[in-house]
N, C-alpha and C positions, 0 to 999 in steps of 0.2 A: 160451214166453214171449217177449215182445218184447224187443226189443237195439236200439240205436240207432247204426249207423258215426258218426263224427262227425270231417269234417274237425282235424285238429290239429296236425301237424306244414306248414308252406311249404314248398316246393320252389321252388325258381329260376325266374322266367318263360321262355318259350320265346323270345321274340322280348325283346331289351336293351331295355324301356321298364318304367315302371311299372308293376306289377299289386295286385290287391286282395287281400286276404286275408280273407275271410271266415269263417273256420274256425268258431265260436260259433253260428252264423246254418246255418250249412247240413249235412243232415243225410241217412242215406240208411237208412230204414229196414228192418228184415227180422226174421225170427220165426228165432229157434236152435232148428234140431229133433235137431241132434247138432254136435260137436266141430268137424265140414267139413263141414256140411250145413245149408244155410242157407234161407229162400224172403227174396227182395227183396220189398218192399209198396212202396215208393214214394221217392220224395228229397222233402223237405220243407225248405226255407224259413221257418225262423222268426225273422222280421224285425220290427223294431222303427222308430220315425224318425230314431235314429240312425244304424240301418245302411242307410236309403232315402236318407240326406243321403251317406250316403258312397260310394255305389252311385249315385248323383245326379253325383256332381263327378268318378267314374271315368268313365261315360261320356261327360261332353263331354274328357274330355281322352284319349280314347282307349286308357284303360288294358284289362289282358285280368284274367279274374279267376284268383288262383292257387289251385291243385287240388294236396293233398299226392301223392302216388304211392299209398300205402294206396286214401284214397278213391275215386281215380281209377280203381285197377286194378275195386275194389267196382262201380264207375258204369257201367265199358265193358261187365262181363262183364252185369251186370243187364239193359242196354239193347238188346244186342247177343244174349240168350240168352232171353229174356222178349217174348212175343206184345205185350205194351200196357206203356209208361214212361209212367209218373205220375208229376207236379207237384204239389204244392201248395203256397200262399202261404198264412202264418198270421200272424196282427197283431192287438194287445191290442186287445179289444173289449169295455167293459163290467165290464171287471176281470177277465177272462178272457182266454185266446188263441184264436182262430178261428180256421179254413179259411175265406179269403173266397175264394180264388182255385183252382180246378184246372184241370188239363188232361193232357191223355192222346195221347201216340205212338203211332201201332200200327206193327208192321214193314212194312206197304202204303203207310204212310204219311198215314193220316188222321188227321188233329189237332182234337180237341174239346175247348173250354175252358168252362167252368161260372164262374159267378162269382157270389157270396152276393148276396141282393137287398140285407140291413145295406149291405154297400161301398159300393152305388151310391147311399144318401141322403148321403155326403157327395163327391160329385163332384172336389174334389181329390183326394181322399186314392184316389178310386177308380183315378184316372188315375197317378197316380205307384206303386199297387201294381200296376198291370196293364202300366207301363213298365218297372219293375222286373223283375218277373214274368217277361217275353216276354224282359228282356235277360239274368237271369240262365239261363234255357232257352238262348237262343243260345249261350252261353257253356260251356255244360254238353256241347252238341252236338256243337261244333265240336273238341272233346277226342273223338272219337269215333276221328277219323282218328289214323294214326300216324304220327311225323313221325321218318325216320332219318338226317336228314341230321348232327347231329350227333356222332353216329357215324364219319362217313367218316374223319376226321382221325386218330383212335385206332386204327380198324381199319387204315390204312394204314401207319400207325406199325408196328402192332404187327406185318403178316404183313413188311414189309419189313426189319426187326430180324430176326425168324424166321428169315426166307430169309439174308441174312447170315453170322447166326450158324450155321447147318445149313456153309454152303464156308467158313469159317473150321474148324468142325471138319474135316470131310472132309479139308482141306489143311495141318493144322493144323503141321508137320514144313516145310512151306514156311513158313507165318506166322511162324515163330522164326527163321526165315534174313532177314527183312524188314528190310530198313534200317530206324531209328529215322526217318528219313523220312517212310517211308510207312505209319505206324500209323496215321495220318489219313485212309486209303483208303475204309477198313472205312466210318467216321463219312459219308464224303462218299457212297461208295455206297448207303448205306441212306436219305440225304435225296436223292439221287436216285432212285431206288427210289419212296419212298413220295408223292413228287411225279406220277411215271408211275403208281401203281393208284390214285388218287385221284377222277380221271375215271371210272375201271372201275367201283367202289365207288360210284360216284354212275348208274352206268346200273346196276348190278346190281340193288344196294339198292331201292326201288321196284320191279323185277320179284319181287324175289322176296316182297318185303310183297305184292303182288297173290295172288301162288302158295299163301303160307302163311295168308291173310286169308281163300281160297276153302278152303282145307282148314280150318278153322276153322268156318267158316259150315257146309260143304255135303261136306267129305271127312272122310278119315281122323280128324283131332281132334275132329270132330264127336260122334263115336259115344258118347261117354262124358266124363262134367261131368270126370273126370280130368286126360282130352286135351284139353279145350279150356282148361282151368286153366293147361298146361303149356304151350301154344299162345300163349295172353295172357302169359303169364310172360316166353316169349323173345321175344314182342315189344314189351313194357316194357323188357326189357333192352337189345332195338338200340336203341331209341326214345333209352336215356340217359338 
């Protein structure tokens, strides 16, 4: 039977600007054949004029659209795990909703768009679903990549706290001999501490998305929808 993911929950924008929330409008379908076992059929689009007015006034002002973490995780693996990513636009027609609009990804990267002969007798309306259409695709795409830099700041914290507190234990028989002075050591070494892995973390980070994104695709997680579930997983997680 058919299931519909459906955007629902926002998540925070990536970059401090406005974004759109679509969540009503955008949809990622797939056929439940068990509990964890799913087939993707397509992301779907079902837009009205007032989510083209508002999808209209995002992009002259530069907004990005926001994507919950649920859907998102749904969109990478489908995109990313599936020979051909399908589009489609659908808009009240008639008293009806239509597919005016398709188009299809393949992993070579051929791109074919289809579009209903109905759209094109009304010539605005053709143009604003087929601008809509190409931006919310771009928008969908560009979520593809992983982005860790957010991460660094936490990760640095956290292993520099770590390290810390491990020679605080270790020496802990001196730490009780400490002057009430210098309890403030601890505090200052670990903000300097995570000051110097911060740089590390920002050249790691990136190599090892490369590392993990190729075993993913083409190694070891590949072998099995399990490893590659766990794969995506922990890279949702640096991502933040």
């Amino acid at each position: 039977m058919s299931q519909a993911t459906t955007s629902r929950k926002s998540s925070p924008s990536r970059k401090k600007k406005p974004s759109l929330n679509l969540a009503p409008y955008i949809r990622l379908e797939k056929e439940q054949l068990a509990p964890r076992n799913a087939i993707f059929q397509g992301v779907e689009f079902h837009l009205d004029s007032d989510a083209i007015a508002e999808i209209q006034i995002a992009k002259n002002r530069g907004d990005a659209l926001n994507l919950p973490e649920d859907f998102l995780a749904d969109f990478r693996y489908y995109a990313l795990f599936h020979p051909i990513t399908t589009f489609c636009t659908y808009y009240p027609k008639n008293g009806s909703e239509a597919a005016l609009i398709r188009s299809t990804i393949s992993l070579d990267g051929n791109i074919t768009n289809q579009v209903c002969h109905d759209c094109l007798s009304d010539g605005e309306l053709a143009a604003k679903l087929i601008s809509t259409h190409s931006w919310l695709i771009q928008q969908l795409t560009r979520r593809l990549h992983f982005y860790f830099q957010r991460k660094v700041d936490a990760l640095a914290w956290l292993l520099s706290i770590a390290m810390i507190a491990i020679v605080l234990l270790c020496t802990l028989p001196t730490v009780r001999e400490m002057p009430q002075g210098l309890w403030m050591l601890p505090i200052l070494m670990a903000w300097l501490l995570q000051k110097a892995l911060k740089p590390f973390f920002r050249w790691i980070l990136p190599r090892w998305q490369k590392w993990l994104f190729r075993q993913l695709l083409f190694g070891s997680f590949s072998r099995s929808d399990r490893g590659r579930k766990r794969a995506l997983s922990l890279l949702h997680w640096l991502e933040g």
